[in-house]
Legacy VTK file of the C-alpha trace (Angstrom):
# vtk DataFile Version 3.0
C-alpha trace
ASCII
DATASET POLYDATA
POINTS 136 float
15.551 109.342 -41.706
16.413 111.747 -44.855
13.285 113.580 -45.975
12.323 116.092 -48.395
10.602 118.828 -47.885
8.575 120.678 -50.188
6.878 124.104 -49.950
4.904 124.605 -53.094
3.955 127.793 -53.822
1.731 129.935 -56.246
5.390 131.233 -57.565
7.948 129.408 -56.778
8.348 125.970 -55.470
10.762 125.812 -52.603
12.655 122.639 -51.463
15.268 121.207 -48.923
16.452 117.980 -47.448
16.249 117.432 -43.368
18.907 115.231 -42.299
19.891 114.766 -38.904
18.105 117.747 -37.611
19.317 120.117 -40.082
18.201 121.545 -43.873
20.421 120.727 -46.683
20.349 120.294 -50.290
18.082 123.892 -51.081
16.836 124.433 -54.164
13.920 126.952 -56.037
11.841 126.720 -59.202
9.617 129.181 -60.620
5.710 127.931 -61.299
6.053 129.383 -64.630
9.232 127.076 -65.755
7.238 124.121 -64.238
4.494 124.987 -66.518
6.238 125.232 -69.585
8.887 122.749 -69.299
6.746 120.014 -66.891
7.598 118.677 -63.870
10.671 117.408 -65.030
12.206 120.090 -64.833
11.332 119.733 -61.117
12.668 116.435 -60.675
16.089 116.837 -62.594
16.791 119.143 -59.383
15.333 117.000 -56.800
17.526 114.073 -54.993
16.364 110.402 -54.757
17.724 109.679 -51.918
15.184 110.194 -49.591
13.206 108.215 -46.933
9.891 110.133 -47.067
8.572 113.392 -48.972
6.787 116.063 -47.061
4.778 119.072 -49.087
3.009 122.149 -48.085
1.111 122.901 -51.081
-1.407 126.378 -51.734
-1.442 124.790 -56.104
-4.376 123.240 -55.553
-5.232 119.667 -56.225
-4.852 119.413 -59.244
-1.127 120.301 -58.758
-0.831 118.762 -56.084
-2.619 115.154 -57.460
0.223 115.348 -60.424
3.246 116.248 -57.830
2.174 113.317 -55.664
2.814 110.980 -59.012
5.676 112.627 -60.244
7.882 113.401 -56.834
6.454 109.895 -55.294
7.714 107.572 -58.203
11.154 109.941 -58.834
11.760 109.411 -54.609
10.284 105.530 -54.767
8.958 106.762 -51.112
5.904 107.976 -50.132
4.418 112.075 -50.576
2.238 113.578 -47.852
0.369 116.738 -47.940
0.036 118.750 -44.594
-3.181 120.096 -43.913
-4.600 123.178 -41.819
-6.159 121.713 -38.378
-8.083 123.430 -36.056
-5.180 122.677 -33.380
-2.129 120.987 -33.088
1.588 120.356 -32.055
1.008 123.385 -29.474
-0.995 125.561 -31.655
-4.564 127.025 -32.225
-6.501 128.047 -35.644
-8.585 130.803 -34.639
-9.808 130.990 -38.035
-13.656 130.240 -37.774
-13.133 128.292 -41.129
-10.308 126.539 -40.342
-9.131 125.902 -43.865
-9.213 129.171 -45.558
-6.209 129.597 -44.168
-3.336 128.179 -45.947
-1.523 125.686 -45.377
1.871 127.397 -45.689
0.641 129.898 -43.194
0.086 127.079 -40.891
3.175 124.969 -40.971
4.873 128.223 -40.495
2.994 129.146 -37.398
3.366 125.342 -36.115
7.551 125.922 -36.774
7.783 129.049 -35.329
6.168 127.867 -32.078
8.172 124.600 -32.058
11.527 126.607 -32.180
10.897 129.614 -29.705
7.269 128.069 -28.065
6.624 131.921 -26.987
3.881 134.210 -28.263
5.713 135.476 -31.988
5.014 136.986 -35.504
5.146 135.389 -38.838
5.814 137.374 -41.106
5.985 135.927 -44.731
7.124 137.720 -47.876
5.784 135.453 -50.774
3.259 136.138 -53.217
1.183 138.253 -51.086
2.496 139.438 -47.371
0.850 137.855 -44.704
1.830 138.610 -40.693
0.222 135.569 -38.392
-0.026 135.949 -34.379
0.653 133.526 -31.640
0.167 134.592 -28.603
1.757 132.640 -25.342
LINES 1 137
136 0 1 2 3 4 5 6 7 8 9 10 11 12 13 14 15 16 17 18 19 20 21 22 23 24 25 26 27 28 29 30 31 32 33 34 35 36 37 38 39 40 41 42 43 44 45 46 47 48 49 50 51 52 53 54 55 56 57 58 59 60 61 62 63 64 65 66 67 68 69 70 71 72 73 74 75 76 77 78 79 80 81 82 83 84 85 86 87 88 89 90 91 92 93 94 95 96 97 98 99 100 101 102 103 104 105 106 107 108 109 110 111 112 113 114 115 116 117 118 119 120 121 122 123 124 125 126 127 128 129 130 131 132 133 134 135
């Protein structure tokens, strides 16, 4: 199975293909060409080829209601939208409201512990810096 994964930012939107067990096919576009060219401009860059579509999204859903349209019909596969939980795949939101924490934090917190599943940092240099805990 060939997916795409998507991690859209308030910046940039970030994007790779897992195939096999490894990311190929990178590519980046800035927010702001998005919004003044459309989305595609997004989807002249983005392969077909692929078996399901996979997005962390902090847009809103707005942005994320047109990408689902766009990036869905341009794959002919279906988009899915990850979502902060209170636990899961190993990990626990200690956030009292689970989902003001973003999502990108999250699936970044649920990678990290899938690849070294020992207490970590994650550290992430977008936007804004944020530094995210697990402990063991």
């Amino acid at each position: 199975m060939k997916a795409l994964l998507m991690d859209v930012g308030n910046s940039r939107i970030k994007w790779g293909v897992l195939d096999n067990g490894a990311v190929r096919r990178t590519g980046h576009i800035s927010q702001q060409r998005v919004k003044e060219q459309g989305l595609a401009a997004l989807t002249s860059r983005l392969p077909r080829d692929v078996d399901t579509v996979l997005v962390s999204n902090v847009a809103g859903t707005s942005f994320a209601t047109r990408l689902s349209g766009v990036v869905g019909m341009h794959c002919d596969c279906d988009v899915r939208f990850a979502r902060t939980e209170r636990s899961g795949w190993g990990v626990t939101n200690a956030y009292t409201q689970v989902r003001r924490m973003g999502v990108d934090r999250w699936v970044a917190m649920v990678g990290a512990w899938a690849e070294v599943q020992a207490a970590c940092l994650v550290v992430d240099a977008g936007t804004a810096i944020t530094i995210d805990a697990i402990d063991g």
